[in-house]
Residue, then its C-alpha position, 0 to 999 in steps of 0.5 A: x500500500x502507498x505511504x499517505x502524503x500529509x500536507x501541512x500549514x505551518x505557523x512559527x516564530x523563527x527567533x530560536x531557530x536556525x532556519x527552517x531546514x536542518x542545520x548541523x550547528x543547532x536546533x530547525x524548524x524541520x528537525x523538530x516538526x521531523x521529531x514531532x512526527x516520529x513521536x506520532x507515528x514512530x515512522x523517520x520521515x523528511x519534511x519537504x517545504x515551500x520555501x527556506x528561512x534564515x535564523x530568526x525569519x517567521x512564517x505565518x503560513x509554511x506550506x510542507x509535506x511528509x509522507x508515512x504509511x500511518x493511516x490517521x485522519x489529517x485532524x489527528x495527525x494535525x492535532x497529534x503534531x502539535x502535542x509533540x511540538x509544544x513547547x516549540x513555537x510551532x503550530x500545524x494550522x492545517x492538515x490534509x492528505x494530498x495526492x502523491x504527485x503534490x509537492x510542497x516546493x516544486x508545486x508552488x507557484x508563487x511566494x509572499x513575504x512580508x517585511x515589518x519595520x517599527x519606525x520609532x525612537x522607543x525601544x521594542x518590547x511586545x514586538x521585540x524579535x519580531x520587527x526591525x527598530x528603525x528610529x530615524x523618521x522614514x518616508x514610506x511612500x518614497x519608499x515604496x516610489x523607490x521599491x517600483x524600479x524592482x519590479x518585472x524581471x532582472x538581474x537581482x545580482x546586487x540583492x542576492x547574497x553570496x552563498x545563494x546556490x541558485x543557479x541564475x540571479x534572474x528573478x520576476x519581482x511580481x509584488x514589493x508595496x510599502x506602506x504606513x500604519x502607524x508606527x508600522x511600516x509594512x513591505x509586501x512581497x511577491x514572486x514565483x522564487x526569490x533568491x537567498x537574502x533578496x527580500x531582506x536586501x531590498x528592504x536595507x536599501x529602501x529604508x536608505x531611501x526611507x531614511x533619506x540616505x539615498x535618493x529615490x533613483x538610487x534603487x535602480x542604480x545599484x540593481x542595474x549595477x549587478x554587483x554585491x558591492x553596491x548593496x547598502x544595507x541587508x535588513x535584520x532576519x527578525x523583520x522577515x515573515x513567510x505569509x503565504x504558498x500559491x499553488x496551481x489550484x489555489x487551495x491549501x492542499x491539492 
């Protein structure tokens, strides 16, 4: 009989771990979902997601799959999960079995990211590790003037770091909106893929502009310059959250 795929949402707070797949320097998101669902079902399995995250990046909504010959209802599971996980800062949101041909990363067709800067002098407490302090008032809607020239298909070679093992720098941005609520100042984000450190290198370099420290035309200068060098500012991993994968049939599963 065929193993029973799983797919999974998961919802986590990345501060102490170091990213979501396994690391051999200290704790993952994956080992540890990895260890829940071996304490459910006494089965080794490989969590397979819809995207990677760094050392303190968040997720609202992961999308990851595992396959087990375990026959449990998805509620079960979900629920069977989570009791084995607590008391990590992780939370199966939604559970359901998918067919075998489904794949968490390779069937995703598009990812959102959202950024969140706290943009003021006092320091952060209830959002501490999960926003980036930026004390100097910033100009979001230059900001997000700015963030348009990234838009369409480039070269992202300036944003991407240098241990990005993705073969080609060329990416489509379809999505990067800043905007102001309050105190906060939020950066939306969307494409099929993105590169290692792009979502956070674009954010330093618009908060420069936000900052006042470059000029709007600036943005397209260093991303037509398709150098690393040019790059002004990486933004803090704790800022980062991974909200959403869009899939084919815009579901949660299958």
């Amino acid at each position: 009989m065929a193993p029973t795929r799983y797919a999974l949402t998961l919802e986590f707070d990345g501060t102490p771990f170091f990213g979501l797949q396994r690391q051999k320097d200290g704790p993952s998101v994956q080992q540890a979902v990895e260890e829940a669902v071996h304490g459910v079902t006494g089965e080794e399995v490989t969590l397979h997601s819809a995207g990677r995250t760094d050392t303190g990046v968040h997720a609202l909504a992961m999308r990851s799959h595992f396959d087990v010959e375990s026959k449990l209802t998805p509620f079960r599971m979900g629920g069977a999960i989570n009791a084995h996980l607590r008391p990590a800062p992780i939370a199966v949101t939604h559970c359901e079995v998918v067919p075998e041909d489904w794949h968490a990363r390779f069937s995703c067709i598009g990812r959102r990211y959202l950024y969140r800067i706290i943009n003021r002098r006092a320091p952060l407490t209830l959002e501490k590790n999960r926003a980036w302090l930026v004390s100097p008032d910033c100009d979001a809607e230059a900001m997000h003037r700015a963030a348009q020239s990234l838009l369409g298909h480039h070269d992202f070679t300036t944003f991407r770091s240098v241990h990005c093992q993705a073969k080609s720098p060329l990416k489509t941005l379809d999505r990067l909106d800043v905007s102001r609520h309050g105190d906060e100042i939020r950066i939306e984000v969307a494409a099929r893929s993105f590169l290692h450190h792009q979502v956070r290198s674009m954010v330093g370099c618009l908060a420069l502009v936000g900052m006042g420290r470059w000029n709007e035309g600036r943005i397209a200068e260093v991303l037509e310059a398709k150098d690393r060098q040019e790059l002004g500012l990486n933004a803090p991993s704790h800022g980062l959250y991974f909200v959403d994968a869009i899939y084919p049939d815009d579901r949660h599963g299958a």
